[in-house]
N, C-alpha and C positions, 0 to 999 in steps of 0.2 A: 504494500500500500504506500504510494508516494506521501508526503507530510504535505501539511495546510499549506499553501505557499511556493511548493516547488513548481506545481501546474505539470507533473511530469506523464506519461501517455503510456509510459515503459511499463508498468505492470498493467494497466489494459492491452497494450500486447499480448504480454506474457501468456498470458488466462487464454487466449483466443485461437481457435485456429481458421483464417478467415477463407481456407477455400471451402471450410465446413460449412461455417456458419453465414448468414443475412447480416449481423449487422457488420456499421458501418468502419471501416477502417481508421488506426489512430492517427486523425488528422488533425494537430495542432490550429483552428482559425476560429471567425469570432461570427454569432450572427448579422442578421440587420441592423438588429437592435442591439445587439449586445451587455443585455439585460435581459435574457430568456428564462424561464424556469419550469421543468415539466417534472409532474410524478407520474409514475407508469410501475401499474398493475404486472406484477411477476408471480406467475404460478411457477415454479421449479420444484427444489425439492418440496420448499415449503411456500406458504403461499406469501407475500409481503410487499411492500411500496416503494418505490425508490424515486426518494425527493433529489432531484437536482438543479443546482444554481450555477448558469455561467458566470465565469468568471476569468480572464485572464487568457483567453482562448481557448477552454473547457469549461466541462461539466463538472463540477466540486458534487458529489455524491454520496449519498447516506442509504440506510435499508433501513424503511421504516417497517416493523412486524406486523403490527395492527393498523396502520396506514394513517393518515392525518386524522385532526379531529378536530370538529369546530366548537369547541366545549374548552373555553379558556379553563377549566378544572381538572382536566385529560392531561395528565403528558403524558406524550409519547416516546420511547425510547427511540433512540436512532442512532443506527452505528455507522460510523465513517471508513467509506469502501475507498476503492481506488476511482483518482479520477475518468472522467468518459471523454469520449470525443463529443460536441457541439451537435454534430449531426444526431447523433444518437436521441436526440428532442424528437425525433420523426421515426424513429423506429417502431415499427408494430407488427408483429408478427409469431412466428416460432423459432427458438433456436432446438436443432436438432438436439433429441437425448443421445445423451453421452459427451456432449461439449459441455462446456462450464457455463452452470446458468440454464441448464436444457429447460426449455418449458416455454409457454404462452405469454408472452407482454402485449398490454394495454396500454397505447394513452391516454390513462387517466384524465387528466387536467394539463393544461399548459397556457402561459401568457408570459408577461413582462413584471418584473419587481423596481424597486427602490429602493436600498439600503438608507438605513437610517441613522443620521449624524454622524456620516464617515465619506469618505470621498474614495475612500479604497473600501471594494468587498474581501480583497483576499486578505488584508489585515484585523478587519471587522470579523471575518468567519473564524482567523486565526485564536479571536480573544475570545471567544462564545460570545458574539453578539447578537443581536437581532431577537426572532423568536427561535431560534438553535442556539442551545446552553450547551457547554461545554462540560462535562459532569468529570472523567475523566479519560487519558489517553484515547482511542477511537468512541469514544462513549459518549455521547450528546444525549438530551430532551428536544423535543418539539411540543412548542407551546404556542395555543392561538392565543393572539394578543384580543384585550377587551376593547371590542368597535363594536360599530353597527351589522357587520357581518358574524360577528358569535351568535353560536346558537347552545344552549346549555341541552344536554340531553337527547342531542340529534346523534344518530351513527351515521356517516356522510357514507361508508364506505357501503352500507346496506342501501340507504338511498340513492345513492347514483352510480347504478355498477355497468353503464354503459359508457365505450370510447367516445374521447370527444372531437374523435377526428371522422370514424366511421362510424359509430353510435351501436358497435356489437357487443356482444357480449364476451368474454373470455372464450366461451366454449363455443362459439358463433364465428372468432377469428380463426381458433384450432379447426373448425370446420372449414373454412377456407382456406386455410393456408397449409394444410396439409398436416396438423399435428394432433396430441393424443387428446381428444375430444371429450373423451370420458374423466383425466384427469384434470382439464381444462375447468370442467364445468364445475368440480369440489370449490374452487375460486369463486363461483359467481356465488351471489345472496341465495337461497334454497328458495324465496319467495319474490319474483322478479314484481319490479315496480313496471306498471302497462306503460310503454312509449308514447310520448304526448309532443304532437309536431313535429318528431325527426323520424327517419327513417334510413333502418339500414342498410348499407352498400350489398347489394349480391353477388355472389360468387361470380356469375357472370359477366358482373361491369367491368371499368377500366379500374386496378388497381390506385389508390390513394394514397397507397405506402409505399416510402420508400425502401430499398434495398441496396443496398452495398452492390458490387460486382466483386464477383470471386475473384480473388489473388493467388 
């Protein structure tokens, strides 16, 4: 795992092997905004969320277990992984089992942030700022800060267990994309909330996700 600060890509290499796998190759650059942040839904071994913030020409990344929560009362644990590549905000799909990480990702949620009373993020993330506390060595809380957007006693992750890129469902992507459907669906809520104005992509449109090209 590279430290807070180095921005290094070398152990996301590591882990990967990309003629196997979709995602994106470690490319050091920055987006549009350069202020991105997506969490995305990973069934693998286990099921869990992975909050990421660019920063510096990556994705500074964490594994959240039980996945965000809009209950400033909740923290959340979150463990500090290796950084990502930038592209990896657009990744959705399967990574083959038997690679690192095999299993279903979702994008969850994604948009733009603001760091707050810092002009650098990577010195800011470095101290435990923000709502990511620093607890100890890879060890972090996620805490929703108290605004108009809290909600006490909501489970966001039960409520909205649809992508926000293609609006499917975990086991709906594994259906599409070729992966294991049956352990895809352990992921989704047991009682799915009815679709209200969006509509999912089908297998037979034009793909909306990107993919890497095998190396």
């Amino acid at each position: 795992m590279s430290k807070l600060g180095s921005m290094s890509l070398t152990e996301y290499k590591k882990k990967r092997r990309f003629k196997k796998t979709p995602e994106p190759a470690p490319e050091k650059k920055s987006s549009e905004f350069g202020n991105i942040f997506v969490v995305q839904k990973h069934r693998a071994t286990q099921l869990h969320y992975d909050f990421r913030l660019e920063a510096d020409g990556v994705l500074l990344s964490w594994a959240v277990p039980k996945g965000p929560s809009m209950d400033p009362n909740v923290k959340r644990l979150a463990m500090h992984v290796e950084d990502h590549p930038v592209d990896y905000a657009k990744f959705e799909g399967v990574i083959p089992e038997g690679e690192y990480g095999g299993g279903t990702v979702m994008v969850w949620d994604t948009g733009i942030y603001g760091p707050e009373n810092t002009t650098s993020v990577s010195k800011a993330v470095a101290k435990g700022s923000f709502v990511l506390v620093r607890t100890r060595d890879r060890q972090w809380l996620l805490i929703k800060h108290r605004d108009k957007y809290a909600k006490e006693g909501e489970d966001i992750t039960e409520t909205q267990p649809y992508s926000v890129l293609t609006k499917r469902t975990l086991a709906e992507i594994a259906e599409d994309e070729g992966g294991d459907v049956k352990k895809a669906a352990t992921g989704d809520p047991k009682r799915l909330l009815r679709r209200r104005d969006i509509k999912r992509r089908k297998k037979t449109s034009k793909k909306q996700v990107w993919h890497s090209k095998p190396r």
